[in-house]
C-alpha positions as CSV (number, residue, x, y, z in Angstrom):
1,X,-31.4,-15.1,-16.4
2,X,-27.6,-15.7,-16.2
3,X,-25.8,-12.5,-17.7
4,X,-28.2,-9.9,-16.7
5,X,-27.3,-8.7,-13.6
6,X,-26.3,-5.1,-13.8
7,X,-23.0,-3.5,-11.8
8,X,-20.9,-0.2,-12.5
9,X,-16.7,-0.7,-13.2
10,X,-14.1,1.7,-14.1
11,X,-12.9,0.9,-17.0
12,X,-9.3,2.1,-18.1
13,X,-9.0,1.7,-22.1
14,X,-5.4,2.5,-23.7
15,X,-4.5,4.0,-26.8
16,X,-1.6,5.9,-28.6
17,X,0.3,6.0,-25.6
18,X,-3.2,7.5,-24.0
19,X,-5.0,6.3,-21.0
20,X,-8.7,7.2,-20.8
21,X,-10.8,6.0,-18.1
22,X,-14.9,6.3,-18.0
23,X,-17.5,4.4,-15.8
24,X,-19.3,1.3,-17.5
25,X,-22.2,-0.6,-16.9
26,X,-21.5,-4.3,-17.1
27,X,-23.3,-7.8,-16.7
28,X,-22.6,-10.7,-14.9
29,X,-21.5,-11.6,-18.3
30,X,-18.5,-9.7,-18.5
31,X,-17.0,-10.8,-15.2
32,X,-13.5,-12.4,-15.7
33,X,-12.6,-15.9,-15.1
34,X,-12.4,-17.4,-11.1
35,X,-14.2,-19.2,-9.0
36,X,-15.4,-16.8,-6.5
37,X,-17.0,-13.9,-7.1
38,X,-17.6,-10.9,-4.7
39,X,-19.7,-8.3,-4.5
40,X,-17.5,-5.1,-3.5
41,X,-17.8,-2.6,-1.1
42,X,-14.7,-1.0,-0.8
43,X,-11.6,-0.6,-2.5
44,X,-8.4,2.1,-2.4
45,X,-6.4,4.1,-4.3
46,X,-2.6,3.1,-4.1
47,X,0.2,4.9,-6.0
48,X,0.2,1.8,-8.7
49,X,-3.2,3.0,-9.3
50,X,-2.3,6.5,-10.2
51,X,0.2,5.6,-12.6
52,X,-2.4,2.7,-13.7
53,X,-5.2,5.9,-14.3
54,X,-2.7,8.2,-15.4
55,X,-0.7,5.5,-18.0
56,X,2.6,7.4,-16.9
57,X,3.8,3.6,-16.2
58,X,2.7,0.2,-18.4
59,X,0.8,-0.9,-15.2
60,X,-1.7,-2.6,-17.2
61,X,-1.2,-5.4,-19.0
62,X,-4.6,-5.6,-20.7
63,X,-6.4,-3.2,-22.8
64,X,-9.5,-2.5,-21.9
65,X,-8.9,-3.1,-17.9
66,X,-10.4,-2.2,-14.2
67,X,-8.0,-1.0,-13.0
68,X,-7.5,-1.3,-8.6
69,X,-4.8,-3.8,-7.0
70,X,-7.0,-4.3,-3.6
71,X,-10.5,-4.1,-2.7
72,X,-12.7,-5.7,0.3
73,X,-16.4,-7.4,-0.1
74,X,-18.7,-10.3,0.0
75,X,-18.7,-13.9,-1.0
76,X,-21.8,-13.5,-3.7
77,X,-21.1,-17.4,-4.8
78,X,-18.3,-19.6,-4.5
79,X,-17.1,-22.8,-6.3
80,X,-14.3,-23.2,-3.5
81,X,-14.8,-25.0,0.1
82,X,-12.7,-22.2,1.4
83,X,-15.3,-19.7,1.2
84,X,-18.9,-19.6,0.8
85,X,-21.8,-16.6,0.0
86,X,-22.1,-14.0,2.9
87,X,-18.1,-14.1,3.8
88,X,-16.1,-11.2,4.5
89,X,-13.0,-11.4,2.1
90,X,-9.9,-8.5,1.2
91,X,-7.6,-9.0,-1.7
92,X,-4.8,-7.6,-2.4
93,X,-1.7,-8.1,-5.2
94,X,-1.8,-11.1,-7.5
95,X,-2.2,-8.5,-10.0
96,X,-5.5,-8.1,-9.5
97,X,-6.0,-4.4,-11.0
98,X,-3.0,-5.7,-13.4
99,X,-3.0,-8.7,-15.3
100,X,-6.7,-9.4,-13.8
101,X,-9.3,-6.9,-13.0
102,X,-9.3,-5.3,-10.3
103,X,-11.5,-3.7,-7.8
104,X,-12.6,-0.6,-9.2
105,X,-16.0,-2.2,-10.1
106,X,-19.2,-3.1,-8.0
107,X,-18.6,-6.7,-8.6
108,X,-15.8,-9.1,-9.6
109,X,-14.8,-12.8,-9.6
110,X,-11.3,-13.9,-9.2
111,X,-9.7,-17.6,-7.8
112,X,-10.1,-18.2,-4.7
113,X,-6.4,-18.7,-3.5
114,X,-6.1,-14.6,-4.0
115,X,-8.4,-14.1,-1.3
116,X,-7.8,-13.3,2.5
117,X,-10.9,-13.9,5.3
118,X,-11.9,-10.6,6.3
119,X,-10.2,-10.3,10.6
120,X,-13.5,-11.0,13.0
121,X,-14.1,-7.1,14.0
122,X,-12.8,-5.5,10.7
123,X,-15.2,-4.0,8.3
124,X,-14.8,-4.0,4.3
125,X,-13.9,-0.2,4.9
126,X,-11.6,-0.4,7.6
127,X,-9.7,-2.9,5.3
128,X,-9.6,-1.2,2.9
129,X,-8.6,1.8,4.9
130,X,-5.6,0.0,5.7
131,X,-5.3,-1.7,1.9
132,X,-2.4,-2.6,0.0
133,X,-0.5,0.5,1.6
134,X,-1.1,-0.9,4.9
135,X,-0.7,-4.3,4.6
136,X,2.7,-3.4,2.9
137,X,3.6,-1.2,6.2
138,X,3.2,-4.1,8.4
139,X,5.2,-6.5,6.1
140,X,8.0,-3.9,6.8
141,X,7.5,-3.9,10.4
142,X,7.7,-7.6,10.5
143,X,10.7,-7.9,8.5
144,X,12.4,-5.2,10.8
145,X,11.2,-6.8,14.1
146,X,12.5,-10.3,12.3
147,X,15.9,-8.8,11.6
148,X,16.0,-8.2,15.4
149,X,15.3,-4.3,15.1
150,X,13.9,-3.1,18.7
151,X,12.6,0.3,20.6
152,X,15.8,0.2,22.6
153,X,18.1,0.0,19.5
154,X,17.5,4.0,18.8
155,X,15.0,5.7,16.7
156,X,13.2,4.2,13.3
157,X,13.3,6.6,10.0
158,X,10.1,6.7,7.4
159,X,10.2,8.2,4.3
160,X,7.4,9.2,2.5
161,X,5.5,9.1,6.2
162,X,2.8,11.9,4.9
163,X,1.5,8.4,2.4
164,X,-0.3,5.6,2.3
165,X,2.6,3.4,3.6
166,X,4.0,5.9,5.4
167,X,1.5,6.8,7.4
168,X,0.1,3.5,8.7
169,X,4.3,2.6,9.0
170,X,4.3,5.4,11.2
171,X,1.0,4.6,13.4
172,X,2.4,1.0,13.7
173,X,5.7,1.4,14.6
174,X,4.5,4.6,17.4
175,X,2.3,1.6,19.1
176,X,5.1,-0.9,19.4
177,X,7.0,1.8,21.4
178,X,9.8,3.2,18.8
179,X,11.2,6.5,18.7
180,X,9.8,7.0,14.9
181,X,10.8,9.8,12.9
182,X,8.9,10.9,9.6
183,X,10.4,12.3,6.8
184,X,8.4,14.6,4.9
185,X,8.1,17.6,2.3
186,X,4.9,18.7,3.6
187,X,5.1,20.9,6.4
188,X,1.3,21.5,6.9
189,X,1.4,17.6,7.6
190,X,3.8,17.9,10.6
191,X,0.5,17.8,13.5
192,X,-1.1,14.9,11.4
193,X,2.0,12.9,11.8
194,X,2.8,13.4,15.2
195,X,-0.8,12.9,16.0
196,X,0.1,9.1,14.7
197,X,2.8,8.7,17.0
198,X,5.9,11.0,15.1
199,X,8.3,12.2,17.7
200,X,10.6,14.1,15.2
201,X,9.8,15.8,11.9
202,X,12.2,15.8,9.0
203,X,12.2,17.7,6.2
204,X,12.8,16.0,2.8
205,X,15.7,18.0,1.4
206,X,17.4,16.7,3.9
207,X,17.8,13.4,3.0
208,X,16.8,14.2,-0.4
209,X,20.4,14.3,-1.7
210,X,22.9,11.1,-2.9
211,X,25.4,11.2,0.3
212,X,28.2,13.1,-0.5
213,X,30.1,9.5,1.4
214,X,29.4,6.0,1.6
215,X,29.1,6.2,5.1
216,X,27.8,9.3,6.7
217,X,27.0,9.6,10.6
218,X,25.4,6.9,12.8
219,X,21.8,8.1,13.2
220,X,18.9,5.1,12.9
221,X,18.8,1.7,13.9
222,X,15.8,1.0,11.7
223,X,14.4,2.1,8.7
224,X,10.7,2.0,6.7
225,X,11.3,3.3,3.0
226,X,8.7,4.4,0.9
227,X,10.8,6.6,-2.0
228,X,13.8,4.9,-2.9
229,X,16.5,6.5,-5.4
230,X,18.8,8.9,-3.8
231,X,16.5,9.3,-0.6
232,X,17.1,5.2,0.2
233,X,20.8,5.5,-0.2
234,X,21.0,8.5,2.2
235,X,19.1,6.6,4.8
236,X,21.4,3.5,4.4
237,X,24.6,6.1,4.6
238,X,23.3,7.1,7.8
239,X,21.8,3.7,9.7
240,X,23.5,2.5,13.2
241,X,25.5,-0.4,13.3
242,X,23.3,-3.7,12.6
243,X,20.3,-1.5,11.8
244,X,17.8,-3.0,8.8
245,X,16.2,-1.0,6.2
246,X,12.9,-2.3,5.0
247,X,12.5,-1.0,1.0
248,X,9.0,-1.4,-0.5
249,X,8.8,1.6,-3.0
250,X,9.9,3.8,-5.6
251,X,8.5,6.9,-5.8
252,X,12.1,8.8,-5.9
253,X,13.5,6.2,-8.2
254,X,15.0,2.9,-8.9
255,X,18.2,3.5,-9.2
256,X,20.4,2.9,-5.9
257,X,23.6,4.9,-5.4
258,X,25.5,3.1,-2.8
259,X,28.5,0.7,-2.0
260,X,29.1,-2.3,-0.2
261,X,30.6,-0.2,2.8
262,X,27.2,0.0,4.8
263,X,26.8,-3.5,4.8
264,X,30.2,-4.5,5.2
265,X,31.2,-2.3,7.8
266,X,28.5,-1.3,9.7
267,X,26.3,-4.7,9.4
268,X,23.4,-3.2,7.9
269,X,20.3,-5.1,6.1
270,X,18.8,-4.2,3.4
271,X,15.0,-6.1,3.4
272,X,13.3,-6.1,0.7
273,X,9.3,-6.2,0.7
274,X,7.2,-7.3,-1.9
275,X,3.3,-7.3,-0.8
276,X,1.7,-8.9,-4.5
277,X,2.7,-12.1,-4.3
278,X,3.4,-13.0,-0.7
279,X,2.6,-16.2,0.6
280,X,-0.6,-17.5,2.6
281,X,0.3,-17.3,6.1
282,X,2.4,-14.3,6.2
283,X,-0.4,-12.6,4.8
284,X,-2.8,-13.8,6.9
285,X,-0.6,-13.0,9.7
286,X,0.0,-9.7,8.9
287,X,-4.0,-9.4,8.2
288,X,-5.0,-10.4,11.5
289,X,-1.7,-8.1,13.2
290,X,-3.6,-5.4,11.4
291,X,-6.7,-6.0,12.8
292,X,-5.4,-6.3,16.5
293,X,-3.2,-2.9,16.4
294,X,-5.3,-0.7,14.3
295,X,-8.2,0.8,16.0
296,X,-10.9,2.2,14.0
297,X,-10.4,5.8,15.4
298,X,-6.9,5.4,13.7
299,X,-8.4,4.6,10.6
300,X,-10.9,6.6,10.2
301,X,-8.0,10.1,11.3
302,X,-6.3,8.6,8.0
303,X,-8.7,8.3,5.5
304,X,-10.3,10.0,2.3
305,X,-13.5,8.5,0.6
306,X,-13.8,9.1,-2.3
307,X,-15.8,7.6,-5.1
308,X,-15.4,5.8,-8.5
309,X,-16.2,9.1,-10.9
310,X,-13.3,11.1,-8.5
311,X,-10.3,8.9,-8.9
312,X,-8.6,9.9,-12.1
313,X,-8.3,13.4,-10.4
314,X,-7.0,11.3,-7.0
315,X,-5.1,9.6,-9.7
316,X,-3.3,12.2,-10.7
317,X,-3.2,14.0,-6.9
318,X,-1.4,10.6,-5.9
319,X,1.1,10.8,-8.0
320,X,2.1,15.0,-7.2
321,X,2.3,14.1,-3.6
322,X,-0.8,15.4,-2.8
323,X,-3.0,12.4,-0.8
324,X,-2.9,12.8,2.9
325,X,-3.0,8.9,4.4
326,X,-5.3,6.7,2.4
327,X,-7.9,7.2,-0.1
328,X,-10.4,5.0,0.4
329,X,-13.2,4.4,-2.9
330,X,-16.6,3.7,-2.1
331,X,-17.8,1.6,-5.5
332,X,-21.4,2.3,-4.7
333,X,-21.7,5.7,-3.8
């Protein structure tokens, strides 16, 4: 009978400023409008998704809510000559785990247009080991290779490297040949980095500072940035002439301290990378560049499982700084 079919979802309910998240059973029933639905294997645990468990920012725009912006599974049924029952899909943005829920549940259904084929080769936990985080690192890599940023330019800065988008920034930019050095406040970290392909450690205080000058020393021709706030505007103080900076987060801030100097005088590009709402074929493209350059070894060196009951602690770990790489959740352990 239609409705009866029984699945587990984290469900985040907000109240008095209060976000309290518990484990449901739900029915077929209770799925939310689309015209796919998948039964999910995997999904992650970005920093959105902390401050979504956490409620220390109005991520969700729907009370109650599953929360989880990404997740990877199988076609269960489809209305949609795109995909049919036993395909491989990933998702990620559309504000899925927003404004829709999201992949911190067993099963979901969702339109079909949200939804990426799975790369031949790639498994739902591989993807997901790569995840929103990932498939934002290669966006920046693509932007910086499209704004003509190469190995023989000099050496490529990431902030934040010790994260999610750090991390796979730094294991993607290693493999294309750059010089790549990580910025990090975790010292313990400094082997796991280099083991990615880091050839220079650097501590955060030292870029943690606004630069005491518009312009300070010539030192990267590209840049991956995680953090932004004071961190961002140090690296763009300190990027070669014609070198690009890729933004895609905020962890240090939104504010931005800088002048036009930088990019008047030096030629430098500030790119800016938005992952939730990018278009078909760049995401498929950067999907299947995923799948080619990241080998499962890789993966695997990077991630966490965890399961659904342990990710408002992760939650909060996420948010101090304390994930290593990616977390990946495992719906149905």
């Amino acid at each position: 009978m239609a409705g009866t079919a029984r699945f587990n979802a984290l469900v985040a309910n907000q109240s008095g400023g209060i976000t309290v998240t518990s484990i449901q059973e739900q029915s077929d029933a209770d799925l939310p409008p689309g015209n796919v639905t998948v039964r999910v294997a995997y999904s992650s645990l970005n920093y959105k998704d902390g401050l979504a468990l956490t409620g220390r920012a109005p991520i969700l725009r729907a009370n109650p809510m599953v929360p989880g912006i990404d997740f990877a599974g199988t076609v269960e049924a489809s209305d949609d000559a795109r995909f049919k029952p036993g395909d491989q899909v990933v998702l990620t943005g559309w504000g899925v785990g927003e404004r829709h829920p999201g992949g911190f549940t067993q099963k979901t259904r969702l339109k079909a247009e949200w939804l990426v084929q799975l790369p031949k080769g790639m498994s739902p936990k591989h993807a997901m080991a790569i995840g929103t985080a990932g498939f934002t690192s290669m966006l920046c890599v693509l932007a910086l290779e499209h704004a003509s940023v190469t190995p023989g330019a000099g050496p490529v800065v990431v902030t934040g490297a010790a994260g999610g988008v750090g991390s796979i920034a730094v294991a993607l930019l290693a493999k294309r040949g750059f010089e790549v050095h990580a910025v990090t406040g975790r010292p313990a970290l400094d082997g796991f980095l280099k083991s990615l392909g880091a050839t220079q450690i650097i501590p955060r205080l030292e870029l943690a500072a606004k630069p005491d000058k518009p312009m300070l020393k010539e030192r990267w021709a590209g840049a991956v940035d995680t953090v932004g706030g004071d961190m961002l505007a140090h690296v763009i103080a300190e990027m070669r002439y014609d070198g690009a900076v890729a933004a895609c987060g905020l962890a240090g801030g939104t504010a931005l301290a800088t002048t036009v100097l930088p990019f008047i005088l030096r030629g430098v590009s500030l790119l800016g990378i938005d992952s939730v709402m990018c278009p078909e074929l760049p995401r498929v493209k950067a999907w299947e560049q995923l799948a080619k350059e990241l080998q499962a070894a890789t993966l695997d060196e990077l991630t966490e499982v965890i399961t659904l009951a342990a990710l408002p602690d992760y939650g909060a770990k996420i948010l101090k700084g304390e994930v290593k790489g990616r977390v990946v959740v495992d719906v149905n352990a």
